[in-house]
Structures are given as C-alpha cells and as structure tokens.
TIRO-2110 file (N, C-alpha, C; in Angstrom, 1 decimal):
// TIRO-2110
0.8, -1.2, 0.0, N, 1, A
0.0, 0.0, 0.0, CA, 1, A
0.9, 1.2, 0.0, C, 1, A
0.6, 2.7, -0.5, N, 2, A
1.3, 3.3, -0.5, CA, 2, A
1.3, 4.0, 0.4, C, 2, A
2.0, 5.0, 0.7, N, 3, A
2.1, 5.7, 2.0, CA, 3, A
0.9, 6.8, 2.9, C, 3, A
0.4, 7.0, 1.5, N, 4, A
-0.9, 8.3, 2.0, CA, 4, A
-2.1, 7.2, 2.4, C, 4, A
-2.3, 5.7, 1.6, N, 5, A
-3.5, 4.7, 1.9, CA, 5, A
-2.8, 4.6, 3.5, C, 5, A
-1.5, 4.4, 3.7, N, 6, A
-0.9, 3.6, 5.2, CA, 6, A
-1.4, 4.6, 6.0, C, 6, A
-1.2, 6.2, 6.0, N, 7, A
-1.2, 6.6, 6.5, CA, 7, A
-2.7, 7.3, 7.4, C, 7, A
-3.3, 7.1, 6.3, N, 8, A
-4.7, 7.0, 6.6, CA, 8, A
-5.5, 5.8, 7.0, C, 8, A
-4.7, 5.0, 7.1, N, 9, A
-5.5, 3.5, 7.6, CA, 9, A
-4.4, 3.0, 8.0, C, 9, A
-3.9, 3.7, 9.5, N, 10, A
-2.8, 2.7, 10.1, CA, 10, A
-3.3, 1.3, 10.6, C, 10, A
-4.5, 1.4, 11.3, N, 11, A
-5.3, 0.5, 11.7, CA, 11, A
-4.9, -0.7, 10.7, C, 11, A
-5.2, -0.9, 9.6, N, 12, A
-5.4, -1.6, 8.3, CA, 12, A
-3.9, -2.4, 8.1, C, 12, A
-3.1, -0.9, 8.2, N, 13, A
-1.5, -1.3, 7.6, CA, 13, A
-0.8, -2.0, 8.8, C, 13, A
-1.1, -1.8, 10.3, N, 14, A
-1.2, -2.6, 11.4, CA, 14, A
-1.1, -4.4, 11.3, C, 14, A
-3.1, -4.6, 10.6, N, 15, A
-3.7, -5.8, 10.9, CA, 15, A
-2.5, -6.4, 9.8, C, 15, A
-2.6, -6.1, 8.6, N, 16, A
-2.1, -6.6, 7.3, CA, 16, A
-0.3, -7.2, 8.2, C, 16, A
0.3, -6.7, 8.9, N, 17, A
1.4, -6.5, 9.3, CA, 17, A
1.5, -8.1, 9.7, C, 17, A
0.9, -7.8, 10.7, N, 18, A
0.5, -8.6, 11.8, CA, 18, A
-0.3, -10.2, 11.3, C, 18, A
-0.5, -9.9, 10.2, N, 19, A
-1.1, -11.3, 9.8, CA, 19, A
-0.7, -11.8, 8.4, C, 19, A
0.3, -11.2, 8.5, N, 20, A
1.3, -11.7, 7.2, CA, 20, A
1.7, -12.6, 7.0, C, 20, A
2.0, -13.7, 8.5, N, 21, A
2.6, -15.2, 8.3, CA, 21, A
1.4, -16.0, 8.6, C, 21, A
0.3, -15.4, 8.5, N, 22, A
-1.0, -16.9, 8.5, CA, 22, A
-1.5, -16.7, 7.4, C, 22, A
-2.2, -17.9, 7.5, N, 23, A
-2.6, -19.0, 6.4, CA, 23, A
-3.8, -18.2, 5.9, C, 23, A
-4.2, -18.0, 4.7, N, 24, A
-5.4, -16.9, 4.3, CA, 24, A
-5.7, -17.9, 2.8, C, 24, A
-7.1, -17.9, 3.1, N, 25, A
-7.6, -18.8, 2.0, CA, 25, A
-8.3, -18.3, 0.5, C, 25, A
-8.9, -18.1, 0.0, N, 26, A
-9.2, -17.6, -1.4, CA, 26, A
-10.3, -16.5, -0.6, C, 26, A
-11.5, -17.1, -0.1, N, 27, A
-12.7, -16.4, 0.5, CA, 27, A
-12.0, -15.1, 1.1, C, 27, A
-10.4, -15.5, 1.7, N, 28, A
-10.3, -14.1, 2.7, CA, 28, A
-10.4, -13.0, 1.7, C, 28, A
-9.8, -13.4, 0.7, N, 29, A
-9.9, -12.2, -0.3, CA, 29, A
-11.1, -11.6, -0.6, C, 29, A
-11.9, -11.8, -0.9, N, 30, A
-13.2, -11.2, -1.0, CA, 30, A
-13.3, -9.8, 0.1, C, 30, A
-13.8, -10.9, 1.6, N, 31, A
-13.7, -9.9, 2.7, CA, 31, A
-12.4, -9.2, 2.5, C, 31, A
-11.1, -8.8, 2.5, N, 32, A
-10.2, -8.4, 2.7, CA, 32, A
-10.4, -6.9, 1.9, C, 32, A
-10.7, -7.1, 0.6, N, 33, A
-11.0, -6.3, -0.1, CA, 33, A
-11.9, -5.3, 0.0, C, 33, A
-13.0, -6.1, 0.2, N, 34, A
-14.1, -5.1, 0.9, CA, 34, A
-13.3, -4.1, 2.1, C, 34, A
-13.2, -4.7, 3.3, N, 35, A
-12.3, -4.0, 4.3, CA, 35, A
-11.5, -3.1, 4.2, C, 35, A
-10.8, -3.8, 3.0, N, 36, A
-9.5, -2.2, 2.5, CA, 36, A
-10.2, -0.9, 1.6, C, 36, A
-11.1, -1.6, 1.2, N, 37, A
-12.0, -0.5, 0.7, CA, 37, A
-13.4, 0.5, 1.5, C, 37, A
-13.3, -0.2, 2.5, N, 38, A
-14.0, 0.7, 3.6, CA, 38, A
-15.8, 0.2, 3.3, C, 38, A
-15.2, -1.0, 2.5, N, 39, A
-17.3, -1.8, 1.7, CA, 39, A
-17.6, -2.2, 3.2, C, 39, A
-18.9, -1.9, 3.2, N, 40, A
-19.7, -2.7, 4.5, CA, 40, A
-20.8, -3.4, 4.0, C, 40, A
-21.2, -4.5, 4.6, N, 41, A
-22.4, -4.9, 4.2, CA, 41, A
-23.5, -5.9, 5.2, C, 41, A
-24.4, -6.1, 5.1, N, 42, A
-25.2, -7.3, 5.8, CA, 42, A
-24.2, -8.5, 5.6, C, 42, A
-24.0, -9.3, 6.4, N, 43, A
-22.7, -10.4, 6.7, CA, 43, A
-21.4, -10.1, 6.7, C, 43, A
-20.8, -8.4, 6.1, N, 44, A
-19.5, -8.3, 6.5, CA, 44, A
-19.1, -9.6, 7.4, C, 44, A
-17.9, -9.4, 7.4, N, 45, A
-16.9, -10.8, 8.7, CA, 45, A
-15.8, -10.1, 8.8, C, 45, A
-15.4, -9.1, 10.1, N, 46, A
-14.0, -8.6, 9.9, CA, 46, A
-12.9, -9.8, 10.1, C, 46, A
-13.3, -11.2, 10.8, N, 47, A
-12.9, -12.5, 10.8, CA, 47, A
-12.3, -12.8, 10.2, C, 47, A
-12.9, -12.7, 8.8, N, 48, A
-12.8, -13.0, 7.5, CA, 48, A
-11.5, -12.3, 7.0, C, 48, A
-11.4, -11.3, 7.2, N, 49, A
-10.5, -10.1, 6.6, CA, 49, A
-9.2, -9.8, 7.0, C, 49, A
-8.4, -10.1, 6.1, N, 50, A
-6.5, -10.3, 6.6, CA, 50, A
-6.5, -9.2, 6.9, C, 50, A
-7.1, -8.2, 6.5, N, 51, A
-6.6, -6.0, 6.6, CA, 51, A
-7.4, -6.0, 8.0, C, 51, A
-7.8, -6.9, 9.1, N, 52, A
-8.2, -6.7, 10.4, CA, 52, A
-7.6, -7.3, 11.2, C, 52, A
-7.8, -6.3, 12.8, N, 53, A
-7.2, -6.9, 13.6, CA, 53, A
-7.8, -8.3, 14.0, C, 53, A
-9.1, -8.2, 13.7, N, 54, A
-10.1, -9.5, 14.2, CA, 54, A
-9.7, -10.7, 13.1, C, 54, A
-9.1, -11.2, 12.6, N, 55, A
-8.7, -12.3, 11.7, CA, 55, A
-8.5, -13.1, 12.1, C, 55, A
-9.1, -14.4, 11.9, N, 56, A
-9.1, -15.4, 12.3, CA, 56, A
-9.0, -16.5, 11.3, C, 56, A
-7.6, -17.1, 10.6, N, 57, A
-7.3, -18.5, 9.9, CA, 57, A
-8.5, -19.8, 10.4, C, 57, A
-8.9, -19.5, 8.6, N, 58, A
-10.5, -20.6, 8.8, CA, 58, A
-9.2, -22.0, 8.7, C, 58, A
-9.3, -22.9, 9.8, N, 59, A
-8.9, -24.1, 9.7, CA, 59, A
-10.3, -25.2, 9.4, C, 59, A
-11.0, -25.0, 9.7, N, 60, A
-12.1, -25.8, 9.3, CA, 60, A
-12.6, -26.2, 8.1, C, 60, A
-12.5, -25.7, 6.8, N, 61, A
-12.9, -25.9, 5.4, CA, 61, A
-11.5, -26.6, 5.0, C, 61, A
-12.5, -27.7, 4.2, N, 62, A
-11.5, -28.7, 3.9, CA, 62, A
-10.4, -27.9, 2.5, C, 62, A
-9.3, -28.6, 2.3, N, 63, A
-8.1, -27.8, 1.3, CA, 63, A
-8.4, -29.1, 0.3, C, 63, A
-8.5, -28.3, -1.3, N, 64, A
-8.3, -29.5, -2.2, CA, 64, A
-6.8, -29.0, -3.0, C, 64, A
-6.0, -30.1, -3.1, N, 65, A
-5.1, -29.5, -4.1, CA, 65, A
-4.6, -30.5, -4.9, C, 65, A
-4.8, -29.9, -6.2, N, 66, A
-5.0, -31.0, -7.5, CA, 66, A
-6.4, -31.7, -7.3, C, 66, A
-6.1, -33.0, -7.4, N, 67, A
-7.5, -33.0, -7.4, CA, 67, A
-7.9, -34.5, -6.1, C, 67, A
-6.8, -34.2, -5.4, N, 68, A
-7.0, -34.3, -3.6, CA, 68, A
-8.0, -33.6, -2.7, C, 68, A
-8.6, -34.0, -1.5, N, 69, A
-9.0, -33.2, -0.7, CA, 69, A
-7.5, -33.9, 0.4, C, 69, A
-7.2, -32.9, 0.8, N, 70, A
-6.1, -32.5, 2.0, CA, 70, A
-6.6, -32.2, 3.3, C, 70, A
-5.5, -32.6, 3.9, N, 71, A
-5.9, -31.7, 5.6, CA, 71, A
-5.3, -30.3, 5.8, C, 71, A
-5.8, -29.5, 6.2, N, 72, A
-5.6, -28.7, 6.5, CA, 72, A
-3.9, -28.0, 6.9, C, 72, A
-3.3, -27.4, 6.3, N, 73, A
-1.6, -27.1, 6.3, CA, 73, A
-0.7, -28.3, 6.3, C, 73, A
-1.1, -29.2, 4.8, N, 74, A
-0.3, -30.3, 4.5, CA, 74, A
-0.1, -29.7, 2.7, C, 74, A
END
C-alpha cells in the first residue's frame, strides 16, 4: 500500500502487518477487499479479513489441491 493509503489506515497497515505469516484462504480475499475499501455490508466478517485486527485463519474448510481433498496445512 502506498504511504498516504498507510497513513490514513494505520489500523489496516497494522492488521495486514501482523497477519502476514498466517494461512489466508481464497474467500479471505473477497472480505479483505471489501475491508480495505471501507465496503460494509449485511454479513461483512471482519474475521474474515486479513486488513483486520479480528482475523481469524479458517482451519475448518476442507483444502483440495489438485484433485485431492487434503488436511488442513499439508
């Protein structure tokens, strides 16, 4: 992000900081987005959202990769 977005959303440039080494799944993007864009909506999830301090790594949704279902951080 650039300096005038950091500066005006230390909050943001904070969470993003701070949740740089966990595991973020395709969905966070959605929420995240929204979040950095200041979108609100009926079901927001700041949960959801890597740009928050509330973020919480969904471990529960199964990982497929290729055309495996996986466990979770394998």
């Amino acid at each position: 992000m650039n300096a005038a977005y950091r500066s005006a959303h230390a909050d943001k440039a904070r969470a993003i900081a701070q949740n740089a080494g966990k595991e973020i799944r395709s969905h966070n993007l959605f929420y995240s987005m929204g979040d950095l864009m200041s979108i609100r909506w009926p079901g927001e999830s700041p949960a959801e959202s890597f740009a928050s301090a509330d973020f919480v790594p969904d471990s529960n949704t199964p990982v497929i990769a290729g055309d495996k279902l996986v466990a979770f951080g394998n």
